[in-house]
Every structure is written in C-alpha cells, then in structure tokens.
C-alpha positions as CSV (number, residue, x, y, z in Angstrom):
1,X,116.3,85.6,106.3
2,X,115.7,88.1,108.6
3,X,117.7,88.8,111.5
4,X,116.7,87.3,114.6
5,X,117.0,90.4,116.5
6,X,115.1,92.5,114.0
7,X,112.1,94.3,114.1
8,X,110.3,91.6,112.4
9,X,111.0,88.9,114.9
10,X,109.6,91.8,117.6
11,X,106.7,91.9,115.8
12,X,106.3,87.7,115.6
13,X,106.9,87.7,119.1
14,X,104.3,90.2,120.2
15,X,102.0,88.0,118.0
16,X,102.8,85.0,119.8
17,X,102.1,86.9,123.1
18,X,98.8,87.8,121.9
19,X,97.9,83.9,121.5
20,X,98.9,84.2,117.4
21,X,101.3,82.1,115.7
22,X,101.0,78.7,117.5
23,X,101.9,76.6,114.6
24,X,105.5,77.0,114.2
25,X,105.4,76.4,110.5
26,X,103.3,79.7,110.0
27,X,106.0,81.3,112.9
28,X,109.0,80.4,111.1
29,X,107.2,82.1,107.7
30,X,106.2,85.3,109.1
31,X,110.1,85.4,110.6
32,X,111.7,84.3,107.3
33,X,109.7,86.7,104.9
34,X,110.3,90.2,105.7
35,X,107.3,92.2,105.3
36,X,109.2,95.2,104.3
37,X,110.1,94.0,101.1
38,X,106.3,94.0,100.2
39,X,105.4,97.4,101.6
40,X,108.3,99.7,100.3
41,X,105.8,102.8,100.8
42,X,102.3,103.0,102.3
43,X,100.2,106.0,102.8
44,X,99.2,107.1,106.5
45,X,96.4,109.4,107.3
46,X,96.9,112.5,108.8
47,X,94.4,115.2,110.0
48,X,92.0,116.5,107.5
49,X,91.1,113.2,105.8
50,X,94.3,113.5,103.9
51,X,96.9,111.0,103.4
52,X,101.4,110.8,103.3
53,X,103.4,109.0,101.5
54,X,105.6,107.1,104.1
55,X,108.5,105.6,101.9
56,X,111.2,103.6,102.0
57,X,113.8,105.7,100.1
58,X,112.5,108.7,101.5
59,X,116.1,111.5,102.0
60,X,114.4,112.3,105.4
61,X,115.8,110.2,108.1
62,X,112.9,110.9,110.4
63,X,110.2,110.1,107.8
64,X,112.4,106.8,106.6
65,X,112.0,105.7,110.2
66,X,108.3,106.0,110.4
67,X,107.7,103.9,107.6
68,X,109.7,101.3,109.2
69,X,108.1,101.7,112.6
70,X,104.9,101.2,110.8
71,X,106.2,98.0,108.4
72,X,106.5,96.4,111.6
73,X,103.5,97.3,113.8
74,X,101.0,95.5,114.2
75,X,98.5,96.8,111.8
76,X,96.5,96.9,108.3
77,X,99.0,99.7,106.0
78,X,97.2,101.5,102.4
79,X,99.3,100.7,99.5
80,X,97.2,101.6,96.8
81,X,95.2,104.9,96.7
82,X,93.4,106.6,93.6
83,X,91.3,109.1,93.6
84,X,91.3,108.8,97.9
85,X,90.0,105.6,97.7
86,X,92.0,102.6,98.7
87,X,92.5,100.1,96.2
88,X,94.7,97.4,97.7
89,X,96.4,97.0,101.1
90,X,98.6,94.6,103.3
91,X,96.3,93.7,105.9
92,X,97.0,93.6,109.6
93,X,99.4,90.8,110.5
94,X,97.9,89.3,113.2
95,X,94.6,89.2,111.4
96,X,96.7,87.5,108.4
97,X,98.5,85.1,111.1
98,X,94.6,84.0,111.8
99,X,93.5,83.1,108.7
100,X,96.2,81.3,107.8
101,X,96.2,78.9,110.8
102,X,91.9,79.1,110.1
103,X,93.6,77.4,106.3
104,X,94.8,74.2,108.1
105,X,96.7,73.6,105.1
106,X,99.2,70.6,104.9
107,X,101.9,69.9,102.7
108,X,101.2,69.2,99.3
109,X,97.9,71.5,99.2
110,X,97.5,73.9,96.4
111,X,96.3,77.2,97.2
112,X,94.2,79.9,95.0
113,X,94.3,83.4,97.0
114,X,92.0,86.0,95.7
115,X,93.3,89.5,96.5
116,X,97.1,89.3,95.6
117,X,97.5,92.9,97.5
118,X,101.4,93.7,97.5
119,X,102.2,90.0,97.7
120,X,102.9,89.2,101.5
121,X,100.6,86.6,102.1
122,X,101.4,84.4,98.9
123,X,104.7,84.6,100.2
124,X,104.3,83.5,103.5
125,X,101.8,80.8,101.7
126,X,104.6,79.9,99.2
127,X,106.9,79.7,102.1
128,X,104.9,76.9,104.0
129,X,104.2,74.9,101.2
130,X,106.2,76.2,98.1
131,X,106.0,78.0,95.1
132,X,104.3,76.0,92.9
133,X,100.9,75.1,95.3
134,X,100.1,78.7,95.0
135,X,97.9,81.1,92.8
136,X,96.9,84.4,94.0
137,X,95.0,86.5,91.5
138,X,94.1,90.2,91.3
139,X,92.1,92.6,88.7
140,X,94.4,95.2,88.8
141,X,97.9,94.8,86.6
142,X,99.7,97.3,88.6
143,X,99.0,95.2,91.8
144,X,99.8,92.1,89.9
145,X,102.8,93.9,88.2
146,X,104.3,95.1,91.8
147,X,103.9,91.8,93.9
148,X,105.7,89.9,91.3
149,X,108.2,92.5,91.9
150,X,107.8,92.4,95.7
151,X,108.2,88.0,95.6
152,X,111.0,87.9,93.4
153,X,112.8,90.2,96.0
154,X,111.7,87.8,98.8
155,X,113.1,85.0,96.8
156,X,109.8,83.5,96.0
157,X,107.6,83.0,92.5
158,X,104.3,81.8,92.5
159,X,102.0,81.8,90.1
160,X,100.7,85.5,89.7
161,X,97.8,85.9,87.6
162,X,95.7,89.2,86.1
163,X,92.3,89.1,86.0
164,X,88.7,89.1,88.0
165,X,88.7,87.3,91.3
166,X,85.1,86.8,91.3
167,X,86.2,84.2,88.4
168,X,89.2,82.4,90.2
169,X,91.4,80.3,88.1
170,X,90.1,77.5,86.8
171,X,93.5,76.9,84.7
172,X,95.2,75.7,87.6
173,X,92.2,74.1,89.5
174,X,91.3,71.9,91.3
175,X,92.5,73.6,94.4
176,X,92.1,72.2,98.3
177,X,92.5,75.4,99.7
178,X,90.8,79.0,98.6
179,X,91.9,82.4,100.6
180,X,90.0,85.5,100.3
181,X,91.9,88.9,101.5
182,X,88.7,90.5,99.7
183,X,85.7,91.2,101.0
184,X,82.5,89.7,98.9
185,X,78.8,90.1,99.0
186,X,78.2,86.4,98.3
187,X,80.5,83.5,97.8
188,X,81.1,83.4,93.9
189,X,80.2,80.0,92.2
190,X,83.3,79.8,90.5
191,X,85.4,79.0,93.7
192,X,83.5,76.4,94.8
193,X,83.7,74.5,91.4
194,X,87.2,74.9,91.2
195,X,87.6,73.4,94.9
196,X,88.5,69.3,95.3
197,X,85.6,67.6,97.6
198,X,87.0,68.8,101.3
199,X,88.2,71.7,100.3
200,X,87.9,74.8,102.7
201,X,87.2,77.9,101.4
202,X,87.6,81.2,103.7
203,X,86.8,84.6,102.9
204,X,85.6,87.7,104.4
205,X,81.8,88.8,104.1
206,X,79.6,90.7,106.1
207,X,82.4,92.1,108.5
208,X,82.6,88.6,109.5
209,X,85.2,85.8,108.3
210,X,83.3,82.5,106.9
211,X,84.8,79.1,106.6
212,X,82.9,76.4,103.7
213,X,83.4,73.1,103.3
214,X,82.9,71.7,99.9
215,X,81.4,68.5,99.0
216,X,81.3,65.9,95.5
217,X,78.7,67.8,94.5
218,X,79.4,70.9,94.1
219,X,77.8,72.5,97.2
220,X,79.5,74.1,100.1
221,X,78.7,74.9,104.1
222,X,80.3,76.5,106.8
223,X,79.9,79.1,110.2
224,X,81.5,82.2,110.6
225,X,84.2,82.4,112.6
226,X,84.1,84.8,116.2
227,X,86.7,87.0,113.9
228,X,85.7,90.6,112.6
229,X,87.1,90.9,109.1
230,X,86.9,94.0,107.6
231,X,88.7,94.0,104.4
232,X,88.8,95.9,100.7
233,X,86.1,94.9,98.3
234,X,86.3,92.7,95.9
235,X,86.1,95.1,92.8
236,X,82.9,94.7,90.8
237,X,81.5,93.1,93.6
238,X,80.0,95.9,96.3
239,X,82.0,93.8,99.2
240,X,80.0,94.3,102.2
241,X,75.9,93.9,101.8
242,X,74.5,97.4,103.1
243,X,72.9,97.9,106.1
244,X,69.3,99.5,106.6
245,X,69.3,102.7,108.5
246,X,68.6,102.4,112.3
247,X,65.8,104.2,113.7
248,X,65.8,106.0,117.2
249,X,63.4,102.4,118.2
250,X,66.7,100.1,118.4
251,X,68.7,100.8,122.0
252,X,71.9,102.3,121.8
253,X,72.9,99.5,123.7
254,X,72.4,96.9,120.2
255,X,73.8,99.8,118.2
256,X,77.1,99.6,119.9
257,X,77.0,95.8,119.9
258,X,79.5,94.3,117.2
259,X,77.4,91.2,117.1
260,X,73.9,93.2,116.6
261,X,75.8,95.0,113.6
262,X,77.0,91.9,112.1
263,X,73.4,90.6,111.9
264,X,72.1,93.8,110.4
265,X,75.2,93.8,107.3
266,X,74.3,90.1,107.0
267,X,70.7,90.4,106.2
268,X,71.6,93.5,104.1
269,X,68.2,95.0,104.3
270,X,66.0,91.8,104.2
271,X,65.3,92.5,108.1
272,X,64.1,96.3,109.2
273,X,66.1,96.8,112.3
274,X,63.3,96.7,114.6
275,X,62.9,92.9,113.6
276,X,66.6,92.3,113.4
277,X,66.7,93.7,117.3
278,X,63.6,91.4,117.8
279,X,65.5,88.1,116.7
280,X,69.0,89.0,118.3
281,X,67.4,89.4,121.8
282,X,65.0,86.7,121.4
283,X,67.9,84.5,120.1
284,X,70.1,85.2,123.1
285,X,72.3,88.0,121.2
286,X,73.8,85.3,119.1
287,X,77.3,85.9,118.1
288,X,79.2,85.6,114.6
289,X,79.9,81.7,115.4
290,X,76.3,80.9,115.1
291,X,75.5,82.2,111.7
292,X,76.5,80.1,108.5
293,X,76.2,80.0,105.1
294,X,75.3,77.1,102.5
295,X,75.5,77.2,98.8
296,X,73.8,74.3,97.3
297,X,71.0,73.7,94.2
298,X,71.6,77.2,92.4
299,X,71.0,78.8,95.9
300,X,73.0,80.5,98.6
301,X,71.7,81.8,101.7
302,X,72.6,83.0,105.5
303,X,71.3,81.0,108.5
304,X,71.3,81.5,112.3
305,X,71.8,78.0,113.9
306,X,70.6,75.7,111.1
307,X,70.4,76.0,107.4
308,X,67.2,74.8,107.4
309,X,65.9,76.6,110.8
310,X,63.3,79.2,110.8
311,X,66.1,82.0,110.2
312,X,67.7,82.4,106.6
313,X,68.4,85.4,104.3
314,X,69.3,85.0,100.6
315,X,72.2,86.2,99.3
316,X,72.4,86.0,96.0
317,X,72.0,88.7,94.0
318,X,69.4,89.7,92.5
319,X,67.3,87.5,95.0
320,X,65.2,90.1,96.3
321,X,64.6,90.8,100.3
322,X,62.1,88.2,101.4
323,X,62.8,85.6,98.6
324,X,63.3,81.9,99.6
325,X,63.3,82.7,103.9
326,X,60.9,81.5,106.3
327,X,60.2,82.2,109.9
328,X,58.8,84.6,112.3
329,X,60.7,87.5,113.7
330,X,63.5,87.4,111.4
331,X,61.8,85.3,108.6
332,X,63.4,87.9,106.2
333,X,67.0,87.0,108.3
334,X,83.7,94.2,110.8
C-alpha cells in the first residue's frame, strides 16, 4: 500500500478536487495501486518532435526525479514507441478514474478490458472486484509480457491474454462488463456476443466515449458520453473514422468547436462539411451526449437524437458513405 503521504495520494486528492473519484471504492484503488509500478520508464517529448527516455533506474538524480514527477501528474505517459509511433500508453488518470465510475460495476461482475497497456487499469479493476472477474487482452506479447510483469509486482494476477482485441475472449465469456482503453472505428461484433443481457460496454470512438447496453438478443444501444476520449488505435482497426477536409465555407468559429469536430470524425466522410455545418447549427450545435449508436440486425450505425430519426450514418465497414441513412441536411450523418 502506498503511503498515505505519498505522491500518489496527492495525486488522488487533486482528482477528488477536480469532482473525480466519488465512489470511494475506485478512491481506495487508485490509492492502494501505485501507478509507478506500471510505468517504470515512459518517453517525453522534447523539442524537435523527438522523444527521452524518462526512467526509473535512471544514475541521474535529476532525470530519476522527472520521471517520478511525471508517474504522478495528472496526465496520459508513452510507454511503447517504435519506429516514433506510439504503440501502447497509460492513459491520463483522471480520464481513467471516469470511465471506471462510467463502468458502474458491482461486486461479483466479470470484466473483459481490451487494451491491456502496461497493466494499471486491470489492476485498479482487479482491485475493486478481484483477480479472477478480470480479462484484459492485447495484440502485442511484449505488452502482454510487461503488464503481467507490472501486476505481479502490484500483487495482483488477472487473467492476461495475447491476441486481437477486435476478437475479445470468448473463452472466458459471458462478461457483464466490457472496457475499451482503445480507440475503434466501429464497435466489433464479438463484444457484444460475448456480453450477458445488461451488460454495458464502453469504449472510445470518434474522439468521443460511448456507453451500449446489450440486450437477449444480441443487439446493443447507447449515447456518448460529454467526455472527449482520445485514445491509441485499436491495431488493425484504423481507430478514429477520418475526417473530410474543411473548406474555407465552414466558419472558424465551427472549426474551433470540439462538438462541430466530433460530428465531422463521426460521420467519417458520409457528410461534406458544408452539410455537417448545416445540421449542427440547424440542430442547435448538439453536443457529444446527443449522438448514439445502435448495433442491431447485422447493422450498426450513428444517430443524432433517435436511432430511427432523420440523422444516421453507417458505420460498418465497408458500408459505403450514404448507405442505409435517411434525412435531409445531414441524411448522409477527442
């Protein structure tokens, strides 16, 4: 356990200052587990585009206490690079404080997390509800091979399992809880059958953070949250749908606009901008919260409002812009 005068119980109580952390289960968690343990280097940009090593062993005193300055600040740390791009992370812990109280989890749940990342947030899972109601997956067997590493030091072993996310794991299934720390284009099919009817399954896509309820048959539907989430991809996935370009028509007013930008990632090119600008001031410059998403009868599509309202945009690959949406304006609708 971590001391309570520590830098980690700094950094819980700055979180609970910011409005975080009001269930005192998922306090006590993100004081218990130290977060150092899981990050025992991390790489910090510096000017150029280039990246250091901060690490934990590090013979300079000066750069050792950086990387524990860091460990315990309030923000998203690169743990995996190759090739300069970032393969893996431990995302920001406010933002992970968030989702986890979004869970609404209870005791005796079992949990599949997709992203395993350097193993944090299956510990602070496995620590509100114990090891064996949680599965975290990940592609890569160096991320897999490290967190196991990283939760044995903590004191914890869930089940850690190699192999594509996109797929779950239906050996362990049926699960009443699914966690994304990925981002995805679409919402795979194979979480959603390996859910128990009522399950909740929360994941990052478009920039935004979406939260689906399942049902007995197989389908799924939920809003967005008013959360930005901007996360790593899901590998093999593309992770955030592209957005058209904007041309000089659109104000620089909607171009600033989070919310305007959201809608344009969301439609992923179904919309040209002009239309998307059309809709969002028409519409009252709707927010994340009133977009959903349902997956139901081999389909899965976007909505503003109302999943069957005049404003819905396929997502399903391979769909094609335009396919399966209705509606005037936007009848193509981090």
């Amino acid at each position: 356990m971590a001391a309570s005068s520590g830098p980690g119980h700094q950094l819980v109580r700055e979180m609970v200052a910011g409005g975080g952390l009001r269930d005192p289960a998922w306090r006590a968690a993100f004081e218990e587990v130290p977060r150092e343990l899981f990050v025992p280097f991390f790489y910090s940009a510096v000017p150029g585009g280039d990246y250091e090593r901060l690490w934990r062993d590090d013979p300079d005193p000066g750069r050792r206490a950086r990387w524990r300055e860091g460990v315990y600040t309030d923000q998203p740390l690169a743990t995996r690079m190759r090739d300069g791009e970032l393969l893996s992370s431990s995302s920001q812990p406010s933002l992970m404080a968030l989702m986890l109280e979004y869970l609404d989890v209870r005791d005796g749940m079992d949990v599949l997390e997709i992203g395993t990342g350097p193993g944090y947030n299956a510990a602070l899972l496995s620590h509100r509800l114990g090891d064996s109601h949680v599965t975290t997956v990940d592609l890569d067997p160096d991320i897999t091979d490290a967190a196991r590493s990283h939760l044995a030091a903590a004191g914890h072993r869930p089940r850690v399992i190699t192999g594509d996310g996109a797929r779950g794991c239906p050996a362990h299934a049926p699960y009443d809880r699914v966690i994304a720390t990925c981002a995805v284009p679409e919402v795979p099919r194979a979480w959603i059958a390996q859910c128990s009817p009522g399950a909740l399954v929360l994941t990052p896509l478009a920039t935004g953070l979406l939260a689906l309820r399942t049902d007995q048959d197989g389908c799924a539907q939920g809003h967005f949250t008013r959360t930005p989430a901007f996360f790593v991809s899901l590998r093999g996935t593309g992770g955030v749908r592209p957005a058209p370009p904007v041309p000089r028509g659109v104000p620089r007013r909607a171009l600033r606009d989070d919310a305007f930008r959201f809608l344009l990632t969301l439609t992923g090119g179904q919309l040209e901008p002009s239309e998307a600008f059309s809709l969002w001031e028409a519409e009252g410059r709707p927010g994340r919260e009133r977009y959903g998403v349902t997956v139901r009868d081999g389909r899965q599509w976007a909505w503003l409002d109302d999943p069957e309202g005049p404003y819905t945009w396929l997502l399903d690959e391979g769909g094609g812009a335009g396919e399966g949406t209705r509606g005037t304006a936007g009848e193509r609708g981090a």
